[in-house]
N, CA, C and O of each residue as an XYZ file, in Angstrom:
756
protein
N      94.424     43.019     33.305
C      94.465     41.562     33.365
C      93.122     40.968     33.782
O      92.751     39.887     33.324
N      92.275     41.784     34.790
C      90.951     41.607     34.971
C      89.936     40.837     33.574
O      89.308     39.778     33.554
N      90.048     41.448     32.965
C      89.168     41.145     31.588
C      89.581     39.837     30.862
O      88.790     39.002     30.425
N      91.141     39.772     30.786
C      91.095     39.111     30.179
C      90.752     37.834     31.216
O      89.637     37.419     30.899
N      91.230     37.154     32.200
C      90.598     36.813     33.283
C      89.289     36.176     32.962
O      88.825     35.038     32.891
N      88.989     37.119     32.839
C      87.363     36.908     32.993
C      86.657     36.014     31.928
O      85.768     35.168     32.024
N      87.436     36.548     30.786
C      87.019     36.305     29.323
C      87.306     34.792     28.838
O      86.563     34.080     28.162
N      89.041     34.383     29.552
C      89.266     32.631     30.106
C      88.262     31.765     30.840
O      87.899     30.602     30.669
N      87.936     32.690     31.697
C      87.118     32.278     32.822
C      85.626     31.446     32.565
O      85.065     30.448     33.015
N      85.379     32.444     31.615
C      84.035     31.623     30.574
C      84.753     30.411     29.721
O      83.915     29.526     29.555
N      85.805     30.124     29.224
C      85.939     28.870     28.370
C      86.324     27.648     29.270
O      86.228     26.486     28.878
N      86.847     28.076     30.730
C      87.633     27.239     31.162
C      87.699     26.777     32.748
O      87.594     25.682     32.195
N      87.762     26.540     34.052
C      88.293     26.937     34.855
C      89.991     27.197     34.891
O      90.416     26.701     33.847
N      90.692     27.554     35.375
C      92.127     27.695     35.053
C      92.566     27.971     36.631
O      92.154     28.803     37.440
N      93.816     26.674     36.760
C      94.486     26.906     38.026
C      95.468     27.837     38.120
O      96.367     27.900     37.281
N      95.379     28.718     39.246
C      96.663     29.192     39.494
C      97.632     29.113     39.115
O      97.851     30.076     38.381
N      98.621     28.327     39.195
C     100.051     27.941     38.477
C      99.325     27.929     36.773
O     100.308     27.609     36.105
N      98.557     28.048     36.123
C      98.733     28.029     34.523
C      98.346     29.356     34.770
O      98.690     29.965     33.756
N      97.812     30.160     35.568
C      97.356     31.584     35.187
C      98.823     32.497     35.131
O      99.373     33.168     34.258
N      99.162     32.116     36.663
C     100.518     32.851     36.816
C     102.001     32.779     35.524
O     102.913     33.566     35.270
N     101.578     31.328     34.934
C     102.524     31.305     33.583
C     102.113     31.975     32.454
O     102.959     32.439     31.690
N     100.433     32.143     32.146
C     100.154     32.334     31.159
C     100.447     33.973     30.905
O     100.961     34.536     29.938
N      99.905     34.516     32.180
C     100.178     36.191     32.744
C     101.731     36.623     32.530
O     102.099     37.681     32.020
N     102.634     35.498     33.069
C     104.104     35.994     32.793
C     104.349     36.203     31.006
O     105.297     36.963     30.811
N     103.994     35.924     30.290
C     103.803     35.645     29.022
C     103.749     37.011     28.106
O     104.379     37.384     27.116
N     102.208     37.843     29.276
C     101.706     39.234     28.610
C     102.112     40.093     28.465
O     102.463     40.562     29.548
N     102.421     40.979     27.329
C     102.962     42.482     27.997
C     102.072     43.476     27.206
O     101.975     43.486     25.979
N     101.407     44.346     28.101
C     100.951     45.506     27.721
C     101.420     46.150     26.661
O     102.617     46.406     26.537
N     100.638     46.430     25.907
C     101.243     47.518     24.686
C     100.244     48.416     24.185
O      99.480     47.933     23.351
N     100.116     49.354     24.438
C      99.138     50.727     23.811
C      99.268     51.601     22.441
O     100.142     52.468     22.451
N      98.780     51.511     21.712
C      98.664     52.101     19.827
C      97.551     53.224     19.903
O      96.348     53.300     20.151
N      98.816     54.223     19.485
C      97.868     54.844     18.868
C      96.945     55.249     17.836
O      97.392     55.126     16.695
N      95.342     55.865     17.979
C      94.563     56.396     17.330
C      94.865     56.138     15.761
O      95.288     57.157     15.215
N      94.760     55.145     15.005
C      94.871     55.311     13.596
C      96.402     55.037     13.149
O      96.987     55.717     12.306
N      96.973     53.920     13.854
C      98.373     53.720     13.919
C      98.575     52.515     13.429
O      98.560     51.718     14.367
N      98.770     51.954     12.354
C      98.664     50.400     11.512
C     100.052     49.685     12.348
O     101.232     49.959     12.128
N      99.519     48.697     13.360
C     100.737     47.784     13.758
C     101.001     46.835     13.063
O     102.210     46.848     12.835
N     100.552     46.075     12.636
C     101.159     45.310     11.676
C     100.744     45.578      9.906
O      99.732     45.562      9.206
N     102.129     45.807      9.753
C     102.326     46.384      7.317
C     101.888     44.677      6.859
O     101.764     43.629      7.493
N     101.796     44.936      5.924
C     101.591     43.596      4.761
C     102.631     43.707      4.178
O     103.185     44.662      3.633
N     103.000     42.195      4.378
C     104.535     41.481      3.685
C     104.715     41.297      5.013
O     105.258     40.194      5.084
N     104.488     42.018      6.863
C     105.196     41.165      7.923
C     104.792     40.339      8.568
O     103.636     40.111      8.925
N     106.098     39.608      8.850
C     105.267     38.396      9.679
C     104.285     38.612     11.586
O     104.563     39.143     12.661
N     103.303     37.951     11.097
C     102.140     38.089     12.832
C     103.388     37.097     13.431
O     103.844     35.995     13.124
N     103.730     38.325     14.663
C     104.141     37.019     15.454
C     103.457     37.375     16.957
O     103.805     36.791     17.983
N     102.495     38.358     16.918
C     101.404     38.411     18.780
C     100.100     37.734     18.195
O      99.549     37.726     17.094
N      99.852     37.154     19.469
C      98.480     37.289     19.210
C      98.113     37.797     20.467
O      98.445     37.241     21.513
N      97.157     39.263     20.396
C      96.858     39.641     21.518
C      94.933     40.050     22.068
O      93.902     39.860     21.424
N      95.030     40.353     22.784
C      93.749     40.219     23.186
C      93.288     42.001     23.391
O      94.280     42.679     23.658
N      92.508     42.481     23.341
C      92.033     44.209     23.360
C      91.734     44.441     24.602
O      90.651     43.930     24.886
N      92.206     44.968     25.429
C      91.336     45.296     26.626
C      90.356     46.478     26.476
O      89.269     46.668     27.023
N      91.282     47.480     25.268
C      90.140     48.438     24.928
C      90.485     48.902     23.350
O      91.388     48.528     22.600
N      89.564     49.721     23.181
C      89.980     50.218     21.463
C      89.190     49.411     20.569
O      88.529     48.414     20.860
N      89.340     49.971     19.428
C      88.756     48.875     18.551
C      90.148     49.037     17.059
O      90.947     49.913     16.728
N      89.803     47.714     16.570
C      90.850     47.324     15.361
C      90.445     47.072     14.126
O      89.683     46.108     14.055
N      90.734     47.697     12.957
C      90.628     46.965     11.615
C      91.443     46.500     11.264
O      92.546     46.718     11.766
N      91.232     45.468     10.027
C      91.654     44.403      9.346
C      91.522     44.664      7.965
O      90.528     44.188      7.416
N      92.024     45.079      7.538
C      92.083     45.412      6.175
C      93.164     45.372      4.991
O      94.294     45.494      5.463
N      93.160     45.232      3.519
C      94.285     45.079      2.706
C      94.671     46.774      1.963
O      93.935     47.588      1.405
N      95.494     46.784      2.138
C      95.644     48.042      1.440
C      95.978     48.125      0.285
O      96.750     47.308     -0.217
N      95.409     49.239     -0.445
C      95.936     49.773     -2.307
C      96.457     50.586     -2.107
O      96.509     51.127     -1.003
N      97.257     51.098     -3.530
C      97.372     52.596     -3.571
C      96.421     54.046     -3.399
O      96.705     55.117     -2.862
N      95.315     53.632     -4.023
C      94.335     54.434     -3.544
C      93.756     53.901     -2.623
O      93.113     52.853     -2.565
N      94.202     55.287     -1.279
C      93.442     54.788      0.313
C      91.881     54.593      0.104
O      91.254     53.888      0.894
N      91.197     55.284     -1.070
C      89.701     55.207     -0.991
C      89.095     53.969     -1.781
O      87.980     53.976     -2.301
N      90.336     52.486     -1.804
C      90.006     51.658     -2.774
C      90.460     50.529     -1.388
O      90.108     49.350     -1.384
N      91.033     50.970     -0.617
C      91.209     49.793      0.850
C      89.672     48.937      1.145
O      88.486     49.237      1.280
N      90.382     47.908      1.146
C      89.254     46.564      1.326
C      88.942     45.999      2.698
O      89.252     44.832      2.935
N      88.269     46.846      3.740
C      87.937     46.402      4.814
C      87.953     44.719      5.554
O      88.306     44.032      4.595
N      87.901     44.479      5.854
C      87.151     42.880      6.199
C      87.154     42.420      7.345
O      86.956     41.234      7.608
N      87.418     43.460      8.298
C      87.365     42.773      9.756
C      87.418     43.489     10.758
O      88.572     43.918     10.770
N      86.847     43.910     11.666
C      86.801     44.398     13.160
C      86.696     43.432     14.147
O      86.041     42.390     14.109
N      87.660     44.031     15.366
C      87.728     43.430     16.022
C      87.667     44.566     17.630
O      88.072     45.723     17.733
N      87.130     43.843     18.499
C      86.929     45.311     19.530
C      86.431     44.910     21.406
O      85.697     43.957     21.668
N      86.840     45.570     22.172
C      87.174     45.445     23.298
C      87.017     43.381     23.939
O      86.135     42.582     23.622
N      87.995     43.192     24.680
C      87.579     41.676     25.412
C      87.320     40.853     23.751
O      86.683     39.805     23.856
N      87.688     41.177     22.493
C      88.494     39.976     21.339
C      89.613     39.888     21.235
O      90.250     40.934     21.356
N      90.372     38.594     20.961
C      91.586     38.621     20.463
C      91.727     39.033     19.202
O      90.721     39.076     18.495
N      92.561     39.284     18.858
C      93.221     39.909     17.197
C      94.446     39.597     17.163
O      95.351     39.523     17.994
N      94.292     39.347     15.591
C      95.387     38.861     15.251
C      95.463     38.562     13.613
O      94.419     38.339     12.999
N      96.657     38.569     12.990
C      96.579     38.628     11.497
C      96.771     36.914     11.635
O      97.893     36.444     11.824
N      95.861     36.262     11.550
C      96.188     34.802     12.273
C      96.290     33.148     11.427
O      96.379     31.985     11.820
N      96.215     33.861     10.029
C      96.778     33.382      9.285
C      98.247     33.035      8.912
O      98.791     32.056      8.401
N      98.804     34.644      9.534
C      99.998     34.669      9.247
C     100.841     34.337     10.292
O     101.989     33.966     10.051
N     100.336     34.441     11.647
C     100.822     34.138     13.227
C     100.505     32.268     12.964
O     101.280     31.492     13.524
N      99.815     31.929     12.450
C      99.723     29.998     12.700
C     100.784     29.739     11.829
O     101.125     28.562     11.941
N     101.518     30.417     10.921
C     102.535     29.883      9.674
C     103.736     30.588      9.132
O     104.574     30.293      8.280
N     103.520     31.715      9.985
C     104.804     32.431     10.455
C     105.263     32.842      8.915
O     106.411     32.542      8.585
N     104.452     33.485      8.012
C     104.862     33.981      6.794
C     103.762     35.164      6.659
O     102.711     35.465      7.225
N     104.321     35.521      5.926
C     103.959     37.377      6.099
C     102.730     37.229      5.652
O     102.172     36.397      4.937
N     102.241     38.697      6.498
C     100.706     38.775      6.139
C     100.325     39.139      4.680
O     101.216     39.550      3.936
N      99.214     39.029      4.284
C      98.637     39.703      3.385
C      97.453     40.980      3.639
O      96.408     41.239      3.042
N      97.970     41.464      4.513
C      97.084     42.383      5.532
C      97.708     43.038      6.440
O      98.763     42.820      7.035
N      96.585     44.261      6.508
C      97.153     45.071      8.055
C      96.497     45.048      8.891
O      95.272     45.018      8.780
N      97.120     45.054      9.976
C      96.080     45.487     11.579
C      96.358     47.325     11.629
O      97.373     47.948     11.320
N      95.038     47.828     12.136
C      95.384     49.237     12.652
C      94.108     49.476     13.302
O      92.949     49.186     13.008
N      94.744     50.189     14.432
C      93.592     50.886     15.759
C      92.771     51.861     15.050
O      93.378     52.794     14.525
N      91.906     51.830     14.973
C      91.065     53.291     14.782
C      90.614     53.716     15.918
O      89.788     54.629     15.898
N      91.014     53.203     17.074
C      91.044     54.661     18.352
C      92.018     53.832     19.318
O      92.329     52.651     19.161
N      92.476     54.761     20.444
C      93.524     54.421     21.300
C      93.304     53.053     21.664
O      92.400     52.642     22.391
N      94.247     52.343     21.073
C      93.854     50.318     21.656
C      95.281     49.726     22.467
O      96.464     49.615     22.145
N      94.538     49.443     23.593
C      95.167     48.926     24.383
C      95.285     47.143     24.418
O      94.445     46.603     25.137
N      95.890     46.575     23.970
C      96.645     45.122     23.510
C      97.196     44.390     24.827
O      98.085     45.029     25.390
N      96.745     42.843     25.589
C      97.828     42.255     25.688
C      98.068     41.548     24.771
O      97.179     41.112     24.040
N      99.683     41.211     24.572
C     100.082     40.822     23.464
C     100.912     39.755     24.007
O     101.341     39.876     25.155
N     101.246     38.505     23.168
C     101.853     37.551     23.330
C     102.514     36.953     22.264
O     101.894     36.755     21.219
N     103.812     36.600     22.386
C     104.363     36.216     20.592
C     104.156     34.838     20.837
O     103.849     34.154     21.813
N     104.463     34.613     19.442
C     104.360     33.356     18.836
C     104.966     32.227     19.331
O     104.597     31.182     18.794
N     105.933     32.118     20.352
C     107.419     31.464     20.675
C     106.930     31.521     22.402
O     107.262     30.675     23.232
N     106.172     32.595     22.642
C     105.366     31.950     24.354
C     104.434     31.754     23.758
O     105.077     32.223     22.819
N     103.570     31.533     23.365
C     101.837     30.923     23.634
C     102.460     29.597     23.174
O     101.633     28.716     23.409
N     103.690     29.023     22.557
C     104.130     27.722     21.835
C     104.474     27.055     23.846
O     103.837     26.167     24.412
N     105.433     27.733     24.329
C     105.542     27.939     25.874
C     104.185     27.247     26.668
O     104.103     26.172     27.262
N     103.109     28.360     26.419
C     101.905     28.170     27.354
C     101.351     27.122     26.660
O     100.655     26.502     27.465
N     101.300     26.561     25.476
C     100.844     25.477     25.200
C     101.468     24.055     25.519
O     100.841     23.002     25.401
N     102.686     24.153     25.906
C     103.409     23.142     26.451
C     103.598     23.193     27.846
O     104.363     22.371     28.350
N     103.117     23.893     28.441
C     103.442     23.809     29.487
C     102.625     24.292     30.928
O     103.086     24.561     32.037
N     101.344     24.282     30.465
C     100.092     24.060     30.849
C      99.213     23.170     30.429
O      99.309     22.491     29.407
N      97.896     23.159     31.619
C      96.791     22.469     31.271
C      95.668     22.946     30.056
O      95.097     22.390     29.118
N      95.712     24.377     30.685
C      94.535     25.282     30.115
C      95.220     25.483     28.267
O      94.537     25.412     27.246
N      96.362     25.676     28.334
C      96.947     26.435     27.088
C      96.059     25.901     25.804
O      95.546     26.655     24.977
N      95.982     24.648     25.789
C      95.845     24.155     24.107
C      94.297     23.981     24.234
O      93.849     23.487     23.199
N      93.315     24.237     25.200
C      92.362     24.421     25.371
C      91.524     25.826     24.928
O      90.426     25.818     24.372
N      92.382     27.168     25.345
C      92.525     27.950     25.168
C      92.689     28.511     23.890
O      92.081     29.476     23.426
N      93.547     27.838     23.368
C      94.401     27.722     21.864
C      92.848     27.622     20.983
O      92.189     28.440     20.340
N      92.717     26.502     21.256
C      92.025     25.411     20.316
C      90.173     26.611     20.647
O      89.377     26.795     19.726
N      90.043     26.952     21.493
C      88.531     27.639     21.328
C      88.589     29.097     20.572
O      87.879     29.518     19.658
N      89.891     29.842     21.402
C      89.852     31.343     19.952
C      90.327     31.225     18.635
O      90.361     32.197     17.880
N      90.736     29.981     18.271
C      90.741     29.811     16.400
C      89.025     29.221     16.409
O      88.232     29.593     15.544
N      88.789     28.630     17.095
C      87.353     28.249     16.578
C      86.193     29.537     16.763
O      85.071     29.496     16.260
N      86.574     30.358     17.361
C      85.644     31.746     17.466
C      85.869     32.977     16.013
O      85.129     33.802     15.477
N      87.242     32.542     15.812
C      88.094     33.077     14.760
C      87.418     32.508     13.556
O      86.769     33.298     12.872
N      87.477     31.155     13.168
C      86.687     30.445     12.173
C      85.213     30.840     12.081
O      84.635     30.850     10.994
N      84.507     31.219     13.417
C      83.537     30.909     13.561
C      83.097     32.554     12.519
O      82.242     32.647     11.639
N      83.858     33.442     12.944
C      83.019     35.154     12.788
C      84.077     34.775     10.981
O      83.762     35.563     10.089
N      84.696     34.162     10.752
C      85.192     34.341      9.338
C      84.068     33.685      8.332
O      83.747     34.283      7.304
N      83.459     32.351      8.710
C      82.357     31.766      8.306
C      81.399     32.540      8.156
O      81.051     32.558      6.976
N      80.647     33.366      8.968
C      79.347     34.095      9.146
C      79.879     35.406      8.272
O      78.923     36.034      7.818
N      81.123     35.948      7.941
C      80.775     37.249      7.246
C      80.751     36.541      5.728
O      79.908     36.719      4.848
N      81.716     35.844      5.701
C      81.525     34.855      4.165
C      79.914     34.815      3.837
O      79.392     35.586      3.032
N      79.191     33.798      4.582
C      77.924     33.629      3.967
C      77.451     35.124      4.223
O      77.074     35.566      3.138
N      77.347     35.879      5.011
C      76.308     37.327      4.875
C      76.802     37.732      3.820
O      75.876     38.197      3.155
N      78.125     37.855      3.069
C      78.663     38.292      1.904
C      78.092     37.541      0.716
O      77.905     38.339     -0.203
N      77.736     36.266      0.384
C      77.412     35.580     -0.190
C      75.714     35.512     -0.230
O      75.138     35.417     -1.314
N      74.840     35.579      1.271
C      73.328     35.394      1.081
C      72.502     36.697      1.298
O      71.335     36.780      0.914
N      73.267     37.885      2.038
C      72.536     39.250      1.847
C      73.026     39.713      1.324
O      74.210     39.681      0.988
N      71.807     40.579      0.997
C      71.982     42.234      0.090
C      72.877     42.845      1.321
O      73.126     42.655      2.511
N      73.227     43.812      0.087
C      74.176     44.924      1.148
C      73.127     46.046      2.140
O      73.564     46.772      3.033
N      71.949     45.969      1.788
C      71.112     46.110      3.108
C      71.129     46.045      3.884
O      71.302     46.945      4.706
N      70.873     44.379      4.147
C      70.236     43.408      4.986
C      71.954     43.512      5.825
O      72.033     43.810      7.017
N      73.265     43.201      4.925
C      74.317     43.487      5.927
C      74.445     44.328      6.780
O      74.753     44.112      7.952
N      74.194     45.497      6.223
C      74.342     46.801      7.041
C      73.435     46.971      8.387
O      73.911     47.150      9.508
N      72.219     46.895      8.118
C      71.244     46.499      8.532
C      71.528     45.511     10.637
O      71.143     45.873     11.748
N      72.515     44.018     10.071
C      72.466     42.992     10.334
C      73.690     43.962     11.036
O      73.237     44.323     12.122
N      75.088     44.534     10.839
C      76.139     44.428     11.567
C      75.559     45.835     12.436
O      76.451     46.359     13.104
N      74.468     46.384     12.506
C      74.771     47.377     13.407
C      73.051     46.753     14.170
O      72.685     47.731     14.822
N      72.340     46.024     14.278
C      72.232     45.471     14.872
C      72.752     44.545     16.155
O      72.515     44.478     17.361
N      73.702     43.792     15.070
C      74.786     43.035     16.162
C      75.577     44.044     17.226
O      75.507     43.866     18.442
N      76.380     45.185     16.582
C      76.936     46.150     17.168
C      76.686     47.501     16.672
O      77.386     47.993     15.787
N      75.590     48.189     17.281
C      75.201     49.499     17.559
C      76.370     50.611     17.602
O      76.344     51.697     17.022
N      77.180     50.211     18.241
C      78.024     51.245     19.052
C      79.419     51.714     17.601
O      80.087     52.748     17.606
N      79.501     50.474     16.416
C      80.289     50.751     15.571
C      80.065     52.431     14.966
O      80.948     53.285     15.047
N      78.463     52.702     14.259
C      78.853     54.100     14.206
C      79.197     55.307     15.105
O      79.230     56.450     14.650
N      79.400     55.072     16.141
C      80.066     55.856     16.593
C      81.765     56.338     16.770
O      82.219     57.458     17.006
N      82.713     54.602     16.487
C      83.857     54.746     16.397
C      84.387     54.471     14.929
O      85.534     54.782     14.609
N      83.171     53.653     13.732
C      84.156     53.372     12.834
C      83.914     54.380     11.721
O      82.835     54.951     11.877
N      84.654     54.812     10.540
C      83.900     55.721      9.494
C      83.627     54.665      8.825
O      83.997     53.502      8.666
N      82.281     55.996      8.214
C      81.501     55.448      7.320
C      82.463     54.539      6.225
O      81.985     53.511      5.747
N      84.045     55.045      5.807
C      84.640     54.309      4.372
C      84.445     53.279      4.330
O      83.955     52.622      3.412
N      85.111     52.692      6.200
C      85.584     51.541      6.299
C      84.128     50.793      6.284
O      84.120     49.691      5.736
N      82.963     51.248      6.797
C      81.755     50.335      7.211
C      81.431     49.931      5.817
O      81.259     48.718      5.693
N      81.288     50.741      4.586
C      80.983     50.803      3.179
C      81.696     49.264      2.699
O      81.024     48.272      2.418
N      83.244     49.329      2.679
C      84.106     48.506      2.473
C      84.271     47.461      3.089
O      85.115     46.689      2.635
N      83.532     47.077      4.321
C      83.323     45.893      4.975
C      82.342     45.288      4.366
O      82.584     44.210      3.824
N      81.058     45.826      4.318
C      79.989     45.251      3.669
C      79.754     45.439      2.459
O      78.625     45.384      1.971
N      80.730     45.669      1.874
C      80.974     45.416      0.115
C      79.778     46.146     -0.959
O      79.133     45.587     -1.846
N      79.745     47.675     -0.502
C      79.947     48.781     -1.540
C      80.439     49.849     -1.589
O      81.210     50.241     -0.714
N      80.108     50.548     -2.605
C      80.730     52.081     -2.252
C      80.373     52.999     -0.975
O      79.236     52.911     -0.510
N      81.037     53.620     -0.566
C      80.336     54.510     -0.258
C      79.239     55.896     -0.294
O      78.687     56.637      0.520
N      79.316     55.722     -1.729
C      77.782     56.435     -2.080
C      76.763     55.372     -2.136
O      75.633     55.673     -1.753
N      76.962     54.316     -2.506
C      76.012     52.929     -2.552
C      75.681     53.358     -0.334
O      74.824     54.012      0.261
N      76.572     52.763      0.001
C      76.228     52.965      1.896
C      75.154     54.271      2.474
O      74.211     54.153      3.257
N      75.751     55.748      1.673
C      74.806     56.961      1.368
C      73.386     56.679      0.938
O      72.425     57.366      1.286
N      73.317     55.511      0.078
C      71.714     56.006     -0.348
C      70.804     54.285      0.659
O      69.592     54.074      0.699
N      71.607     53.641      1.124
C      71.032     52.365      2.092
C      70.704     53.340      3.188
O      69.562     53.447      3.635
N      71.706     54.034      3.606
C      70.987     54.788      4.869
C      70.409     55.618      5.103
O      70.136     55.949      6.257
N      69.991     56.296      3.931
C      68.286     57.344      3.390
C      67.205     56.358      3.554
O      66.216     56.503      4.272
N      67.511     55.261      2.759
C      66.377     54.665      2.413
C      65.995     53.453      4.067
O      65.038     52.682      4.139
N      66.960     53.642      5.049
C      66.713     52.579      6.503
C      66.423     54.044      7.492
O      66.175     53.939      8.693
């Protein structure tokens, strides 16, 4: 609860009585290693926050080596299929841990709760869709104004520490090529 704490703590001050409601709200939940919690076709109804682990976002095919990456998410972010959690109709996507991720999680029917019935809630609300908008905007245009270089390049800059937990498929498929295309960017960097 520390983290997340902390992580409020930067958007907000938050009194006591909204912490103690917002906390009654949470419940721990731990996934394992490579364990897809939410299928496509179900409905998001958590939105939860990582205390640890990291998460992809991705659509699935029949061929696993044709899965369309598009999103990580990883320690102190919220996650969430959050398209489908604001409108309560099934995703077009999966969530899954690619290493042991530890979740607080909150459904759809309390954070509606903590938004009514706090100060902090719709404050709260209203800044992680705009952080949400914000990292959906920036991979759009890097998808749109860099080479698949300059992406690759650009996301392990931002985060170093990804090759160490994500595979190469998924990194290939985030930044939109093959993975022999990803093979010959990282001869040539």
């Amino acid at each position: 609860m520390e983290q997340i704490k902390a992580y409020l703590d930067q958007l907000a001050a938050i009194s006591q009585s909204d912490w103690n409601f917002f906390t009654s709200k949470l419940q721990r939940h731990v996934i394992k290693k490579k364990a897809v919690f939410l299928q496509i076709n179900e409905i998001e109804n958590h939105i939860s926050f990582i205390e640890s682990g990291v998460v992809r976002l991705f659509i699935p095919k029949e061929n696993p080596a044709k899965e369309i990456t598009f999103g990580f998410s990883f320690k102190d972010q919220f996650i969430s299929a959050y398209d489908s959690f604001l409108t309560q109709t099934p995703s077009a996507y999966q969530l899954q841990a690619l290493t042991e991720t530890t979740l607080l999680r909150m459904t759809y029917s309390d954070l509606q709760e903590v938004y009514k019935n706090t100060q902090i809630g719709n404050l709260v609300g209203r800044l992680t869709a705009e952080r949400l908008f914000l990292l959906k905007s920036s991979r759009e245009q890097n998808l749109l104004n860099l080479t698949a270089e300059e992406r690759y390049l650009k996301l392990f800059k931002e985060r170093p520490e990804l090759l160490k937990v994500i595979p190469l498929k998924y990194i290939s498929s985030y930044i939109g090529v093959t993975a022999q295309a990803l093979s010959r960017i990282r001869k040539r960097v």
